[in-house]
C-alpha positions as CSV (number, residue, x, y, z in Angstrom):
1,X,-44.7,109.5,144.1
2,X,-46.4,111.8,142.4
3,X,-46.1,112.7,138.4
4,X,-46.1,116.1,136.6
5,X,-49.3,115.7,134.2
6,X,-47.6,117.6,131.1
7,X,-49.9,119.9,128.9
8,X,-51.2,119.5,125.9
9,X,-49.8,120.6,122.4
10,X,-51.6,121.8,119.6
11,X,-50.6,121.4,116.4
12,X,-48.2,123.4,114.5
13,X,-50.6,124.8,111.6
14,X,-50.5,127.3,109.3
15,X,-54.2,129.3,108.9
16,X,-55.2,131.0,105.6
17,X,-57.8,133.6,105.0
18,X,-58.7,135.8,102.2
19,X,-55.7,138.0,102.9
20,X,-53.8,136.7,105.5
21,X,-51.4,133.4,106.4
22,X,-50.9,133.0,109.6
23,X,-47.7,130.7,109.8
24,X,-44.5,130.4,112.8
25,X,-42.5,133.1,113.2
26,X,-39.2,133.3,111.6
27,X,-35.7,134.8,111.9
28,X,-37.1,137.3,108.8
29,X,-39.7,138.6,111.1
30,X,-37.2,140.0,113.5
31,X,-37.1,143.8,112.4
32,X,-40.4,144.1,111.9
33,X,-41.5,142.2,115.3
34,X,-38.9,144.8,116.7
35,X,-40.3,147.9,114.6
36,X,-44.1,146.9,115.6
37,X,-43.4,146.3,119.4
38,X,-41.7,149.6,119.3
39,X,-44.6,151.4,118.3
40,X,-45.8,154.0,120.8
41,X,-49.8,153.1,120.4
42,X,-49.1,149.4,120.8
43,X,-46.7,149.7,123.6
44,X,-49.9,152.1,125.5
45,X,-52.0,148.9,125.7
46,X,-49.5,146.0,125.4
47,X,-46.6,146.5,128.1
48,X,-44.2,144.3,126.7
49,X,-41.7,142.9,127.2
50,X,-42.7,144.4,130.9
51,X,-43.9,147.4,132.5
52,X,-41.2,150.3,132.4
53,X,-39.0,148.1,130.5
54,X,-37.9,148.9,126.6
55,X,-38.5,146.9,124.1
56,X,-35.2,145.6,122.3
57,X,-33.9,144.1,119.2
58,X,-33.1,141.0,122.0
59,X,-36.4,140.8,122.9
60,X,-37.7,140.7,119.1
61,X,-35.0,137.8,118.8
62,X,-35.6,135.8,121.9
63,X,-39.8,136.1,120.6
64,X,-39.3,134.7,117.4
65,X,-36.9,132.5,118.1
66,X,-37.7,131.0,121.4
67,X,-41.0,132.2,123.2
68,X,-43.6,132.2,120.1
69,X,-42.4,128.3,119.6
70,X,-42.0,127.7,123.4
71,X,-45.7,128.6,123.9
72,X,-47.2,125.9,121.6
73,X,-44.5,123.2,122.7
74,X,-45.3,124.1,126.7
75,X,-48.9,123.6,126.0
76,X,-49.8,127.5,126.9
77,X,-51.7,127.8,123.7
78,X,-50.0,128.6,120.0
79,X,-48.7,131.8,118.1
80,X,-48.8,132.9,114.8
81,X,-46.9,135.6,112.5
82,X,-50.0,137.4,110.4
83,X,-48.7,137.6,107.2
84,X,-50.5,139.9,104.4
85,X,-50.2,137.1,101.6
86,X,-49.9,139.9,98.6
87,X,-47.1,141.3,99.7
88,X,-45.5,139.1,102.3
89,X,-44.7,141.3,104.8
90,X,-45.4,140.7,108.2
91,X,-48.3,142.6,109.6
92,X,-49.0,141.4,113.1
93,X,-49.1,138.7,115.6
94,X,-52.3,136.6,117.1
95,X,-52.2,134.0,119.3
96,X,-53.8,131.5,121.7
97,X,-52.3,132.3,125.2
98,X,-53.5,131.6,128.7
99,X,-54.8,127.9,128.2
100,X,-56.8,126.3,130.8
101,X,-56.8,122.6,129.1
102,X,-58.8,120.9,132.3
103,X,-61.6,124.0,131.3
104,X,-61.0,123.6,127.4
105,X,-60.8,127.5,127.9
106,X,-58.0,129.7,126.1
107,X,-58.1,133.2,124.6
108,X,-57.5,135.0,121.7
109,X,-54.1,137.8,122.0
110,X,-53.3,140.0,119.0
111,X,-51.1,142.8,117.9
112,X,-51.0,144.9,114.5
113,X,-48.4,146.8,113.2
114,X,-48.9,150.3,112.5
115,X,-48.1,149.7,108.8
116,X,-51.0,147.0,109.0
117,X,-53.5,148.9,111.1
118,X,-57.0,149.7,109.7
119,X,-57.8,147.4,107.0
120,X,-59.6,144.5,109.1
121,X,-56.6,141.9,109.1
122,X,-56.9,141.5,113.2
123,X,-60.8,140.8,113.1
124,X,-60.0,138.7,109.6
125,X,-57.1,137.1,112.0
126,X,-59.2,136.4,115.1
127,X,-62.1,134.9,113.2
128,X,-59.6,132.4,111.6
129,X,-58.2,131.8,114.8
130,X,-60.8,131.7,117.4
131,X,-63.2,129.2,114.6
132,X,-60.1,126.8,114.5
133,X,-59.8,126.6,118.7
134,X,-63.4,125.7,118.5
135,X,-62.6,123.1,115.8
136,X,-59.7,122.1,118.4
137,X,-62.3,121.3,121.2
138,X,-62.3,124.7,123.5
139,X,-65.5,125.3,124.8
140,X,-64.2,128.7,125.2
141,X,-62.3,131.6,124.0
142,X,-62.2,134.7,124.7
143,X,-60.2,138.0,123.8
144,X,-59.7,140.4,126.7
145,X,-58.8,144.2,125.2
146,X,-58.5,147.2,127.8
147,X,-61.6,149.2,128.1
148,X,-60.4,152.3,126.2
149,X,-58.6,149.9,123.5
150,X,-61.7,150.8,120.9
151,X,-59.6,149.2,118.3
152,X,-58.9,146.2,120.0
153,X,-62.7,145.9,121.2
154,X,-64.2,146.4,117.9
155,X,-62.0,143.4,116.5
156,X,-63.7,141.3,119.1
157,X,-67.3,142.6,118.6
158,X,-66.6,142.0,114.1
159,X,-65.6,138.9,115.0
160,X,-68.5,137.8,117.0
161,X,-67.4,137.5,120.3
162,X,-70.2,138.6,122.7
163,X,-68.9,141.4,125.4
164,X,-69.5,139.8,129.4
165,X,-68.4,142.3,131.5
166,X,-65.3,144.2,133.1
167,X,-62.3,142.9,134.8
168,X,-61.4,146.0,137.4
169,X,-57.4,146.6,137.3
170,X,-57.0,143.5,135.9
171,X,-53.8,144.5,133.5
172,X,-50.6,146.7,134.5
173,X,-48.9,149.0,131.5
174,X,-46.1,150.9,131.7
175,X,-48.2,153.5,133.1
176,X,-50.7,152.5,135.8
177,X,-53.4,149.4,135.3
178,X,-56.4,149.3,133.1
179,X,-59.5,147.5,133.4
180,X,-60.0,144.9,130.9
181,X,-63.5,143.9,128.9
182,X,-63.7,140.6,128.6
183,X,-65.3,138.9,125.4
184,X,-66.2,135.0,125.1
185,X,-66.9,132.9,122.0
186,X,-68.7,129.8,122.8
187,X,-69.3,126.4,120.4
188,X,-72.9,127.5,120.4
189,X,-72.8,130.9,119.6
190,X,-71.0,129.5,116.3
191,X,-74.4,127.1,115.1
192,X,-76.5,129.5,116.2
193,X,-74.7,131.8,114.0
194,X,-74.7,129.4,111.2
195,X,-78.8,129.2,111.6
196,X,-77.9,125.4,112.1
């Protein structure tokens, strides 16, 4: 008889930075989850909740309420509401998704909301998230952004994630598929980066 080896679970944390806390989603986080996901630039390169499907209030519900937990207590990696700590509010999502535990491999997923957008809190957000998968034990992590996502590859390349290559068609969006550059972070890049 065989058994179903059950993945691991990272702890529930919450992650501060300068500006930011990066804590669980809660039921307050539903309109603005709903008004962000709305957001015509985010749903070009993000085709949730599918491709050619709306995004709902329901879908902003069953996210906070169900999926963002459900991901770190299935052992597919962690999510985290960015919050702007001056004032708050919600201003985007970043997670750990995709987790390979056998490879100790996992990357880095993020959103902004357009009230949020252009003041650094993704690459603040991915720095404080990508250092704490290293301190976790990942020998890997990378952030995958769609190759005319200039936004979403700039947060990579700030926060020091060096650029490998192209995945060809690798991600469908509502309209068509986009190729996908792929980033990586590795344990060593972070000494050498520390002159250590």
């Amino acid at each position: 008889m065989s058994t179903v080896q059950q993945s691991p679970i990272l702890p529930s944390v919450i992650l501060e930075t300068e500006r930011l806390r990066l804590r669980a989603f809660v039921e307050a986080d539903i309109d603005d989850v709903h008004t962000s996901c709305t957001d015509p630039e985010l749903q070009r390169w993000i085709p949730i909740p599918g491709p050619g499907r709306p995004y709902t209030r329901e879908d902003a519900e069953r996210w906070c309420r169900e999926v963002a937990p459900g991901m770190r207590t299935g052992g597919e990696g962690q999510q985290w509401a960015v919050v702007e700590k001056a004032s708050g509010r919600l201003v985007g999502a970043i997670g750990l998704v995709r987790t390979l535990w056998p490879a100790m491999n996992t990357e880095v997923g993020y959103w902004v909301s357009p009230w949020g957008r252009g003041r650094g809190y993704a690459t603040e957000a991915a720095v404080a998230v990508s250092r704490w998968a290293v301190d976790q034990g990942f020998l890997r992590v990378e952030i995958k952004a769609g190759t005319g996502n200039t936004g979403s590859r700039r947060v990579a390349e700030e926060a020091g994630f060096t650029f490998e290559g192209v995945e060809r068609s690798a991600m469908p969006l509502h309209e068509g598929r986009t190729d996908l550059a792929v980033y990586s972070l590795l344990p060593s890049d972070l000494v050498r980066a520390d002159g250590l």
